[in-house]
C-alpha positions in Angstrom: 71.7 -52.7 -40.7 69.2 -50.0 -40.1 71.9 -47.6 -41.1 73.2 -49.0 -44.4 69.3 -49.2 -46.1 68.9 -45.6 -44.4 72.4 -44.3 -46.5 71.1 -46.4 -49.7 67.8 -45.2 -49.5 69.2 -41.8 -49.6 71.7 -42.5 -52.0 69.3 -43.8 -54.6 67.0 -40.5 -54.0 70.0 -38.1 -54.4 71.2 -40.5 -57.7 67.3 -40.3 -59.1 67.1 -37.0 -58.7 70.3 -35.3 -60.1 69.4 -36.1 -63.4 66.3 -34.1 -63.1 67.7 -30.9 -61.4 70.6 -30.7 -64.4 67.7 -31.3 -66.8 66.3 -27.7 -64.8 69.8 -26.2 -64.9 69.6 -27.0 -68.5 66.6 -25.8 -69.5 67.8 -22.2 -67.2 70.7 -22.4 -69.8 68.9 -21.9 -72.6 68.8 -18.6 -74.8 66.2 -18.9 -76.5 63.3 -17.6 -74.2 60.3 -19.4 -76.2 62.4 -22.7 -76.7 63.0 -22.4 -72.8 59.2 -22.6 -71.9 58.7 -25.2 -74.3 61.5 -27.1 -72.8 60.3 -26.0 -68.9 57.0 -27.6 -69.8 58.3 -30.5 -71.2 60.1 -31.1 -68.0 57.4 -30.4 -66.0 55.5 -33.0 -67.7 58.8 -35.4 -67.1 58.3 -34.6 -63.7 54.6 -35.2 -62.8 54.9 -39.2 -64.6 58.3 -39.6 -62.7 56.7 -38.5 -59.5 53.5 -40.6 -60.1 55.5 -43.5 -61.0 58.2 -43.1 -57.6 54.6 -42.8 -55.8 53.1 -45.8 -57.2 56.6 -47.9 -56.1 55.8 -46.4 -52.3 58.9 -43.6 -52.7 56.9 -40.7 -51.3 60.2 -38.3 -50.6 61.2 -38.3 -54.0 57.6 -37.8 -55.7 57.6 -35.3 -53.3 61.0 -33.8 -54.4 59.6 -34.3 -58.5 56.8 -32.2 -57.5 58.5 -29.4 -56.4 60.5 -29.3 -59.7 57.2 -29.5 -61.6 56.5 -26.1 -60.0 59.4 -24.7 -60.5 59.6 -26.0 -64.1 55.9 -24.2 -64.6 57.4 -21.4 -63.1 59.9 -20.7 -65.1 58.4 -21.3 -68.2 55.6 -18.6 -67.3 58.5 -16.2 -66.6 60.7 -17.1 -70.0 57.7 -16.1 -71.6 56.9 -13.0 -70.0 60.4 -12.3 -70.3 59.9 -12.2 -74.6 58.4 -8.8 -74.1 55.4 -9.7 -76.4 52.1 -9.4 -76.5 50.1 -12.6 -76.4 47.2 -11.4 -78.3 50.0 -10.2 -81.4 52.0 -12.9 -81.0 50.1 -16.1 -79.5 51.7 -19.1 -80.5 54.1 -19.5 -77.3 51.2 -18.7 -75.2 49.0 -20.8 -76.5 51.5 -23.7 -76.3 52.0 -22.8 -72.5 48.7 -22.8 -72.0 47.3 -26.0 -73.7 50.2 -27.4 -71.9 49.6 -26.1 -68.3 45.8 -27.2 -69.3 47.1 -31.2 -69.6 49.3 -30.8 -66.4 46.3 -29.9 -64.6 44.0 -32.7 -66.1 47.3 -35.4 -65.3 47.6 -33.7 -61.6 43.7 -34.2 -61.1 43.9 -37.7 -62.1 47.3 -38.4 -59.5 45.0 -36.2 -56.5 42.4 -38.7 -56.9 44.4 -41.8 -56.8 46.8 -40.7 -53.9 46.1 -41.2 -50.4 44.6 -38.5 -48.5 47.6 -37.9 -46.3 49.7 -37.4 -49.6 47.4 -35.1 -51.0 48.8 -31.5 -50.2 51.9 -31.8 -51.8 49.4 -32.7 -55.4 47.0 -29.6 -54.3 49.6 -27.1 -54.0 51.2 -28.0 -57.3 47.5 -27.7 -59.1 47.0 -24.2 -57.5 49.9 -22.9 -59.0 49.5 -24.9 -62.2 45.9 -23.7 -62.6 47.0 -19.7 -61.6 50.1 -19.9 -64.4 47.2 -21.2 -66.8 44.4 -18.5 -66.1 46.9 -15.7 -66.5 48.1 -17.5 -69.5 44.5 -17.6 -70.8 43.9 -14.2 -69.7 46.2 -12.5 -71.3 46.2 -14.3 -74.9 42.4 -13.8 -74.4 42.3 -9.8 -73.1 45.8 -9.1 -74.2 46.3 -7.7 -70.8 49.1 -8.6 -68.5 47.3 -9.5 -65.1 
């Protein structure tokens, strides 16, 4: 019995999550380097209310799982946009988009830290770090123009 909840369990995880990690491969597809941040943020906000809602239901593995991609998905939209070549304080639209959107994921990620339980609250701490590093180099360079 034990066995067959275990494989289910497991089953529904890998089932919840595929959709989410071809919605990454996706956004890796696309050309367009500023259409790919937008779209890397976009899922990373995707993936901070589906990992606060598999929390709330008790599913701790996949919120987990979500909150990996929600770094990743920062990640890469930080990199699509370095990868433009241009010059934040010339050309600040993208930027400024990345970084009033990394802003919200760290006011949303503030507001999850506080109602998780303090065992659970690592995995929510690492993923603000890096949030809130992406935004101050963001904010640094469309406020200095420099690349940190």
């Amino acid at each position: 019995m034990r066995a067959v909840l275990l494989s289910m369990l497991v089953l529904s995880l890998l089932l919840c999550c595929t959709p989410l990690l071809a919605d990454l491969a996706q956004v890796q597809a696309e050309p367009n380097l500023e259409k790919r941040s937008h779209a890397a943020l976009e899922l990373a906000e995707r993936s901070l209310r589906a990992s606060r809602q598999a929390y709330n239901e008790g599913n701790v593995e996949q919120a987990t799982a979500l909150i990996e991609e929600l770094k990743q998905s920062v990640d890469l939209a930080e990199k699509s946009l370095k990868e433009t070549g241009k010059d934040p304080i010339k050309s600040p639209k993208h930027f400024k988009h990345a970084e009033i959107k990394t802003a919200d994921l760290l006011r949303r990620i503030e507001a999850y830290l506080q109602d998780a339980n303090i065992a659970d609250r690592p995995m929510l701490e690492t993923a603000k770090e890096r949030v809130q590093d992406v935004h101050d180099r963001l904010l640094h360079g469309i406020m200095t123009g420099k690349k940190r």
